[in-house]
KETIKOL-697282 format. One record per residue (C-alpha): x, y, z; residue number from 1. Coordinates in steps of 0.2 Angstrom, whole numbers. Example, Ala and Ser with C-alpha at 12.3 -4.5 7.8 and 13.67 -1.06 7.14 Angstrom:
! KETIKOL-697282
62, -22, 39, 1
68, -5, 36, 2
This chain:
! KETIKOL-697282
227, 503, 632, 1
239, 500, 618, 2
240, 483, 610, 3
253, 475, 600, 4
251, 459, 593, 5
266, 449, 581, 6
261, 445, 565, 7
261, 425, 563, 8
271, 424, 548, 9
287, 432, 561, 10
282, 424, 575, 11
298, 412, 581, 12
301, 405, 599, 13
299, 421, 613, 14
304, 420, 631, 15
286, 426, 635, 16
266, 423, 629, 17
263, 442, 633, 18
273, 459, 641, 19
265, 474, 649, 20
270, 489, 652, 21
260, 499, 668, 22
264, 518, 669, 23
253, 530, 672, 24
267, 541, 661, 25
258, 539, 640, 26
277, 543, 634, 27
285, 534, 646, 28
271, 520, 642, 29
273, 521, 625, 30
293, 522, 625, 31
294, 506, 635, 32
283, 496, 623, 33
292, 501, 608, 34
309, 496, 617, 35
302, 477, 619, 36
291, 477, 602, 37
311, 477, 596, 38
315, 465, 607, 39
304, 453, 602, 40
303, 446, 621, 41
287, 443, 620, 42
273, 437, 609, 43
259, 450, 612, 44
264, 468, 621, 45
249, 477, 631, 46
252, 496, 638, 47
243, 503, 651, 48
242, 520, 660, 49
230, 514, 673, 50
236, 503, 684, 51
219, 495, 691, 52
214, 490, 673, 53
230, 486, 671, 54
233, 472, 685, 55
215, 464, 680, 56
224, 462, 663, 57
241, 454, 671, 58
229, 443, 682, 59
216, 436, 668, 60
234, 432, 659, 61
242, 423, 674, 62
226, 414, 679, 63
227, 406, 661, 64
245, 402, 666, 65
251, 413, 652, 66
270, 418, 654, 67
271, 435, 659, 68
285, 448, 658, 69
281, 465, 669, 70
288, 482, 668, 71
278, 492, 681, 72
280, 510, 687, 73
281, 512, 706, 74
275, 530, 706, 75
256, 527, 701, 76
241, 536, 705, 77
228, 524, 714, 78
238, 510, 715, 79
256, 511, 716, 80
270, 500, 712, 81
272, 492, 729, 82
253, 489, 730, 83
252, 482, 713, 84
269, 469, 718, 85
257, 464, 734, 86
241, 460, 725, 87
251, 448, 712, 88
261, 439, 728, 89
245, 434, 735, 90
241, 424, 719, 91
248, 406, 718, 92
258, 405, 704, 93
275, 401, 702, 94
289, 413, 699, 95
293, 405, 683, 96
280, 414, 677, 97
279, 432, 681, 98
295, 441, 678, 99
295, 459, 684, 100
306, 473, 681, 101
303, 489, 693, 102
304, 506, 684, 103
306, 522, 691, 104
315, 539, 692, 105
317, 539, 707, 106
323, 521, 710, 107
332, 526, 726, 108
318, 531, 739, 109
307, 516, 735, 110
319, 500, 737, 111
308, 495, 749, 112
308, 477, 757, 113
292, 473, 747, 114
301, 475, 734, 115
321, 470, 738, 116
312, 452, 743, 117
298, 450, 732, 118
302, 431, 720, 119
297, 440, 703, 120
306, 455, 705, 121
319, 450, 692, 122
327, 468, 694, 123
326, 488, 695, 124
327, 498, 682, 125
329, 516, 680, 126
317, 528, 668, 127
319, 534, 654, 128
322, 512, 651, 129
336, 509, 640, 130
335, 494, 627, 131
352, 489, 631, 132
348, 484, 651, 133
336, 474, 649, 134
344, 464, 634, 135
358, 462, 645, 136
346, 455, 660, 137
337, 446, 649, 138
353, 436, 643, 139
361, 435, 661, 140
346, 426, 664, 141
347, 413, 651, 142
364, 410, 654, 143
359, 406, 673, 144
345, 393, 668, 145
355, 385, 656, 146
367, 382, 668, 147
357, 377, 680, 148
360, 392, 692, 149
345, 402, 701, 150
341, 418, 693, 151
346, 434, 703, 152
């Protein structure tokens, strides 16, 4: 697990208390966390390439009603994407705080309706993750809540 934590002194306002980013891929792992670490989405940025320790993480944070943003990897070893997306629905918690971005490379064959119809799926994304989508996401998103319209 890779942890990276703002420094106070640079700390200003972020969308989210904490980001994670689940692949079982290191470089992919890696990549994907240095993309938000620019960002600056979040406040603390964890990256791990188990999935299982990986949602315990997710859940301890969501359970102390943390704000969560989630890129997860469908193609996992143990637990896959799809699993991981079915364990966090049966939590109660409201949508407004998990946001998760699916990644994959090979998008296509896994749009299943788990996932099409799951409340904090934000949206799909494709690997290698480029900086640029999810900033353009991120600022749809804004956009919507400030006017008062439900995020797709």
């Amino acid at each position: 697990m890779l942890i990276h934590q703002r420094p106070k002194q640079t700390m200003k306002k972020t969308s989210f208390d904490v980001a994670y980013v689940i692949d079982d891929s290191k470089v992919a792992g890696k990549v994907h966390s240095k993309i938000l670490q620019k960002l600056e989405l979040a406040d603390a940025i964890r990256n791990y390439d188990n999935p299982v320790e990986g949602l315990k993480a997710v859940v301890s944070d969501l359970v102390q009603a943390k704000k969560v943003l989630l890129l997860v990897d469908l193609d996992m070893p143990n637990l896959n994407g799809v699993d991981f997306l079915e364990v966090l629905s049966k939590l109660s918690i409201n949508p407004k705080q998990l946001s998760v971005y699916i990644i994959s490379s090979t998008l296509g064959e896994h749009l299943h309706k788990e996932i099409l119809y799951n409340p904090f799926v934000r949206r799909h994304l494709n690997k290698p993750l480029k900086k640029e989508e999810l900033v353009i996401h991120q600022l749809k998103l804004l956009y919507k809540r400030k006017k008062g319209l439900q995020a797709s």
